[in-house]
N, C-alpha and C positions, 0 to 999 in steps of 0.2 A: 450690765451697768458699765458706764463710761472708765477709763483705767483716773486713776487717782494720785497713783504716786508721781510727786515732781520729777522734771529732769534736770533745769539747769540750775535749781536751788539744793542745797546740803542737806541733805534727809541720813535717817540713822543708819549706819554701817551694818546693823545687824539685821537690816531684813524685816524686820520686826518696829512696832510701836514702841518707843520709849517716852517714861512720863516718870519724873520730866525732861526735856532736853536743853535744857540750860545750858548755853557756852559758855565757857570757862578758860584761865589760863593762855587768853590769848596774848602770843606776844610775837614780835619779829626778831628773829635770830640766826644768827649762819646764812643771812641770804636767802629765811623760808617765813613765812606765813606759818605758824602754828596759833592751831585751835583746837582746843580740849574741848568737852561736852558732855553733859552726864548720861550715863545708863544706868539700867536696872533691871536685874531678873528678880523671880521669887524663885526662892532654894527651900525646901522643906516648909513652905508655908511661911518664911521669914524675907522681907524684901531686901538685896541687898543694894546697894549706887556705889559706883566706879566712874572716874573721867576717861572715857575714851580719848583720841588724839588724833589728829590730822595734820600735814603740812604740807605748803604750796607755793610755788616759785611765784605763782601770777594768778592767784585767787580762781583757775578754772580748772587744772590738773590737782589731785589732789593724792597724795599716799598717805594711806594707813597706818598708825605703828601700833607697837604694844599700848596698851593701855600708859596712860598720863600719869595717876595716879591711881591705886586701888586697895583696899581694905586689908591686915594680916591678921593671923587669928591671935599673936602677941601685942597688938597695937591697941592704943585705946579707945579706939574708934568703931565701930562696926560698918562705917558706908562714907564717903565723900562727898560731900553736898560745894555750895558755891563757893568759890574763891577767886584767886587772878594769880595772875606769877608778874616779875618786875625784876630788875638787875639791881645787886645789892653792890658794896661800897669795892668787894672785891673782885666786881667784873663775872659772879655767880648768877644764874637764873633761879630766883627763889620764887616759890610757891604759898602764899596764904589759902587756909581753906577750911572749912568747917566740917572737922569730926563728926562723924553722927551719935549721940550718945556720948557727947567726951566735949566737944568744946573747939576753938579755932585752936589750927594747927599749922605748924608749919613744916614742910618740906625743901632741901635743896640739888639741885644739881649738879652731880657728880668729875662736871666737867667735860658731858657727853653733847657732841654741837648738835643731835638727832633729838634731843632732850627725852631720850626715851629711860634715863635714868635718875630717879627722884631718892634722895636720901630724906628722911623724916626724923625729925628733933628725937632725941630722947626723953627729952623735958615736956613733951607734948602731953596734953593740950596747954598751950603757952596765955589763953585768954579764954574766963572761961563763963564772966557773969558781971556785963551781958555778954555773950557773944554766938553770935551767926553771920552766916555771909560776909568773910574776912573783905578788905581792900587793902592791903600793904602798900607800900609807897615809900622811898627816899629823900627827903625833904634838908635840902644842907648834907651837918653832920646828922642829922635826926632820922631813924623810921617810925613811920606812923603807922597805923592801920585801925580802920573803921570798923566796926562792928555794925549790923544792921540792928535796926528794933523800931521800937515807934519815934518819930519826930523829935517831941518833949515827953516831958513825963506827968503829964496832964493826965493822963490813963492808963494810972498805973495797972491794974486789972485787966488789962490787953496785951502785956506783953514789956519786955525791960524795954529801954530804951536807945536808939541808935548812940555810938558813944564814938568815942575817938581814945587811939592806949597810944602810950612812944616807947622807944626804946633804944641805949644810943650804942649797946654793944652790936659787933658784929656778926656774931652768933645767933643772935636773936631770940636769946629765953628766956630774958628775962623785964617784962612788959609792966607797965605802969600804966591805970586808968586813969587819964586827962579829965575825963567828964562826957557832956552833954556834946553832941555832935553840932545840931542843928542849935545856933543862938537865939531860933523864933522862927514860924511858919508862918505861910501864907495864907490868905484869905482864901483860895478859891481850893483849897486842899481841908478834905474833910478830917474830921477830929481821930478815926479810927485808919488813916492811911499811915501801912509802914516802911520806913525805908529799907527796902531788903535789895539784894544784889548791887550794894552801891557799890560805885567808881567815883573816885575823883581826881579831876586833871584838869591842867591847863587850856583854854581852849580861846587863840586873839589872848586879848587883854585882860580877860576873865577865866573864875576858875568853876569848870562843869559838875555839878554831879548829878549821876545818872542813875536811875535805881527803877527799884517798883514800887506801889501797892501794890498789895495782891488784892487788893479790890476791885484795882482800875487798873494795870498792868503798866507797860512802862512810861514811866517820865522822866523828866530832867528838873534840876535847879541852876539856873547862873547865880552868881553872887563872887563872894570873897573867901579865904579861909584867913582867918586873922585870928592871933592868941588863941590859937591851936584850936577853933570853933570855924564852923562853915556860917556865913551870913547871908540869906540866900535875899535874891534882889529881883529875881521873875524865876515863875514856874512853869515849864512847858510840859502839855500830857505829848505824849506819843502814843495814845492807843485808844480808842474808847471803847464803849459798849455793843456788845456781839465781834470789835475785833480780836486781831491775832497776833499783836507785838507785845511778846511777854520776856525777863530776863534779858536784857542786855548786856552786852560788853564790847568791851575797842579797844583797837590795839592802837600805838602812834609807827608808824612806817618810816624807811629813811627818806621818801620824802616830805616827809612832815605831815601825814595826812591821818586824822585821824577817823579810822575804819570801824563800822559800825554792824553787829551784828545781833539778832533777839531769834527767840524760839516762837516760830510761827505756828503759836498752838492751835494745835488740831492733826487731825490723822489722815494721810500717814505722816510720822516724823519727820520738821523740816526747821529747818533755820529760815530767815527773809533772806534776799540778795544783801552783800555787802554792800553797806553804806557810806558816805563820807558824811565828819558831821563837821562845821564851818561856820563864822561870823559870818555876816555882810558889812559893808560900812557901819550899820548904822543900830550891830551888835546884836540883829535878831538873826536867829539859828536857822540855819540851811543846810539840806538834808538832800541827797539824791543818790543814785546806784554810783557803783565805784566805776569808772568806765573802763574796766578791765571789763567788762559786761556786753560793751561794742563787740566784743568779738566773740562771739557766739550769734551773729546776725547770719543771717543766711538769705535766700530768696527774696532782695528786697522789691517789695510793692510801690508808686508813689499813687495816692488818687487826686484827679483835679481838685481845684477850689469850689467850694457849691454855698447855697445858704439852702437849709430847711427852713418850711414854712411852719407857721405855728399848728402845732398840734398833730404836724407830720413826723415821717421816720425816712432815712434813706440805707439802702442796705448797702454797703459797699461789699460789690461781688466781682471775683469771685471768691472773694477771700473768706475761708472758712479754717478754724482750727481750734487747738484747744494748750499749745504749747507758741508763745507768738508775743512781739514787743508793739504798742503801736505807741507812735505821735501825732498830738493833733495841737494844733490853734484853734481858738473859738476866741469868736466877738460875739459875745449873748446878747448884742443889739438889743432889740424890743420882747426878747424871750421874759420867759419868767423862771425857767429853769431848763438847762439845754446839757448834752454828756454824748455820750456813748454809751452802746448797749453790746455785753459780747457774751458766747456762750449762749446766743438765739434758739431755741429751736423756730423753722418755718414757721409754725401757727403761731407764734409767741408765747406759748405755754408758760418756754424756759427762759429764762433770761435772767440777767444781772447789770444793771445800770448803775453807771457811775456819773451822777447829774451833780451839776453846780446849782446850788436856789440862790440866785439873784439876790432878793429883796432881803433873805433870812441867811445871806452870806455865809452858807453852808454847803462844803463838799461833802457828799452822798454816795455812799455803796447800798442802793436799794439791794434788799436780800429775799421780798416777800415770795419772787417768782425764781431765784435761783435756782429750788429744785422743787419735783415735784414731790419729793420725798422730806412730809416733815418733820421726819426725826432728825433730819439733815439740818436743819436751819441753828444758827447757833445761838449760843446764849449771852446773856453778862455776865463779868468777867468770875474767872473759875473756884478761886481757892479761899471767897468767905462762904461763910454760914449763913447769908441768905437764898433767897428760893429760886434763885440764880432763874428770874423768866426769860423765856428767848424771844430775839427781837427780832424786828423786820428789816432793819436797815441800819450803818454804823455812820455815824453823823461828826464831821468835826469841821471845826472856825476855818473861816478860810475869807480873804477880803481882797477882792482885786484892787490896786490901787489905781489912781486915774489914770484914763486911757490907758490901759493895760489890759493885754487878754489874758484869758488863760489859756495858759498849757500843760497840756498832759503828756505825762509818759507812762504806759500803762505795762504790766509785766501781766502776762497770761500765762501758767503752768499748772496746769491741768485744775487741780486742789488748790494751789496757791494764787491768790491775785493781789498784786503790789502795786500803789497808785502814787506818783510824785506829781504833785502840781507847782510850777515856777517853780520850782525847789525849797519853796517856802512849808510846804504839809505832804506830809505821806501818810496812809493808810495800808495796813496789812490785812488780808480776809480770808478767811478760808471755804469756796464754793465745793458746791455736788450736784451739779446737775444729775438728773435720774436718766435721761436719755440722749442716746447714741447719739442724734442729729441736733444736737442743741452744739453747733459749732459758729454761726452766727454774729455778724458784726456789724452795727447798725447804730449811725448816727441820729439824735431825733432833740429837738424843739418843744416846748409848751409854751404856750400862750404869747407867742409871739416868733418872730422867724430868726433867726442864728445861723452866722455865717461862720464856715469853715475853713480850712486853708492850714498848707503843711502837713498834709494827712498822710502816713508814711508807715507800713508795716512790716516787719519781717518775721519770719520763721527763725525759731531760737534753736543751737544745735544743742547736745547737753553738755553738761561739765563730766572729766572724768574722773573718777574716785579708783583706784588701784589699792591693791593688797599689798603688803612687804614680799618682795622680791621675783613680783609680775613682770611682766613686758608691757610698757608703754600701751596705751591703747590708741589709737588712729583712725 
């Protein structure tokens, strides 16, 4: 079978499958990139969760430390689920996060710039009903922090509801329940979606927040947060059905960029590439790799300008791989739906097509021929209680505007495939092909001919991840 584990995406430190892998705790500090993330073994038949820890000068070297946070047998917690860290009034790295069995908790930092040193309330659990999936945050003299849960409280038999606590000491234990988070939801957001792993921040002129279903895995809201309620004023999914962007979090950078990271569910354990996420003029959200990313480019390709004809394919050779970035432009002229095709085998057995449809203004990760193995094929999305059916292809909006082509930027690693177009929609996915020779790269047309141009490949080197107190690797 073809190798599976990413290289230049963040996969779990221990070797091993971890579920779930939720980032956490991400913040910029001392001039590093820190990123937490959950694990979990089973000990005695009981599971336990812990946040691992990473940190990074330039998002592609990466060292390991002790664990972020992790469970004591005096604490009232039994496991560490989602949370974020933030700097409090006194220049501290403080920690929001949910107890397992106990409730949101909070932890701070001892004063250690490695932040490998987490102090935890006494007072803990400081919120406790509703509360999961902390968001903390410094507002004026105010901290606030979100609780996840559902929307409104329209259903109540699903579960409490997302809320918003303050609290104006510096210590922070002692919390006050403001209410309802969300002031009213949107139409295109169904009745049983919850907001779990929110984030809320500034983002332009508007304030973001980011969260999940766990039905439908990540999304966003813009809107306002006003008399201490979010007003949410458009909803964007990030993820649809059969894909792989689950949990997110972001850190803001000193140069003000705010960096975007989810658990690209599926195995083996990986994170997506870091993202930037960004207004345009005209306040809809843009989305693309961090270009600390350029440099892991290796072996670059250029291929001429071509148009395929309708119902044709062109193979661009000799280019074969299964770790690999490409660019392309396309003008879908008189097509009816035109992509790229990668992880070919020869006969086409295997394959994975990332087609735009024209008329039904939908980007496409065909999955039907991915692999030949159908257990491989994935499903919709993971953590309700329906009959979760697998599908064939992960389908999301996408509208060229006039006279404008599209363009792709496609990330190839191995299991992982990550697709930005105009920087306007990204998709995460996770393939398996079954055979060896399925390395294949092939542009193709339907129902009419599609012109190509800016076709540009390179070969990806990997990121390195190091131990505490390794030598560099080179």
């Amino acid at each position: 079978m073809p190798e599976t584990l990413p290289t230049f995406h963040f996969t779990s430190p221990t070797g091993t499958d971890s579920y779930p892998f939720d980032p956490n705790g991400a913040i910029f500090w001392a001039g590093r990139y820190h990123l937490g993330f959950i694990l979990g073994s089973n000990d005695d038949c009981d599971r336990h969760f812990w946040w691992g820890h990473a940190s990074s000068a330039d998002l592609l070297e990466w060292k390991l430390h002790p664990p972020m946070l992790s469970p004591s047998p005096l604490d009232p917690d039994t496991g560490i689920f989602s949370g974020n860290a933030f700097v409090d009034r006194k220049g501290r790295v403080v920690i929001h996060y949910h107890g397992v069995n106990a409730g949101n908790c909070i932890a701070t930092n001892d004063g250690d710039d490695e932040l490998n040193s987490f102090v935890k309330l006494p007072s803990n659990p400081v919120m406790t009903e509703p509360g999961w999936d902390p968001f903390g945050w410094l507002e004026g003299n105010v901290y606030y922090s979100i609780s996840g849960g559902m929307p409104l409280p329209s259903s109540p038999e699903l579960a409490s509801v997302a809320a918003v606590y303050k609290c104006t000491d510096d210590e922070q234990s002692d919390w006050t329940l403001v209410g309802d988070l969300m002031a009213h939801d949107l139409p295109d957001v169904e009745a049983d979606e919850d907001v779990s792993c929110p984030e809320l921040f500034t983002l332009g002129d508007r304030r973001l927040l980011l969260c999940i279903s766990h039905k439908r895995g990540a999304r966003c809201y813009l809107g306002r947060f006003e008399n201490e309620q979010f007003h949410p004023e458009q909803h964007v999914r990030m993820n649809w059905p059969g894909g792989a962007c689950f949990a997110p979090e972001t850190l803001l950078d000193p140069r003000g960029r705010r960096i975007f990271w989810a658990w690209a569910y599926g195995s083996p354990t990986s994170m997506t590439l870091p993202r930037i996420l960004s207004l345009d003029e005209d306040g809809e959200l843009r989305t693309g790799p961090a270009e600390e990313i350029d440099r892991l480019r290796r072996a670059h390709r250029r291929f001429e300008s071509c148009t395929v004809e309708a119902d044709e394919e062109a193979e661009l050779q000799p280019l074969r791989g299964d770790c690999m970035e490409l660019g392309l432009t396309i003008d879908p002229q008189r097509s009816a739906e035109c992509g790229i095709k990668v992880r070919c085998s020869p006969d086409g057995q295997e394959q994975t097509a990332i087609a735009y449809d024209v008329e039904r203004k939908i980007l496409r990760i065909e999955l039907s021929k991915s692999s030949l193995d159908e257990e491989a094929l994935p499903q919709t999305f993971i953590f309700t209680k329906l009959d979760n059916p697998r599908v064939s292809a992960q389908e999301a909006p996408f509208e060229l505007r006039a006279e404008e082509a599209l363009q792709l930027r496609v990330y190839l690693d191995r299991s992982v495939l990550e697709v930005f177009a105009n920087g306007r929609q990204a998709l995460a996915q996770r393939i398996y092909p079954s055979r060896d020779d399925s390395l294949g790269v092939r542009l193709f047309s339907v129902g009419g001919a599609a012109a190509f141009s800016a076709i540009d490949a390179w070969e990806m080197a990997p990121i390195v991840v190091r131990r505490p107190n390794a030598p560099p690797q080179i």
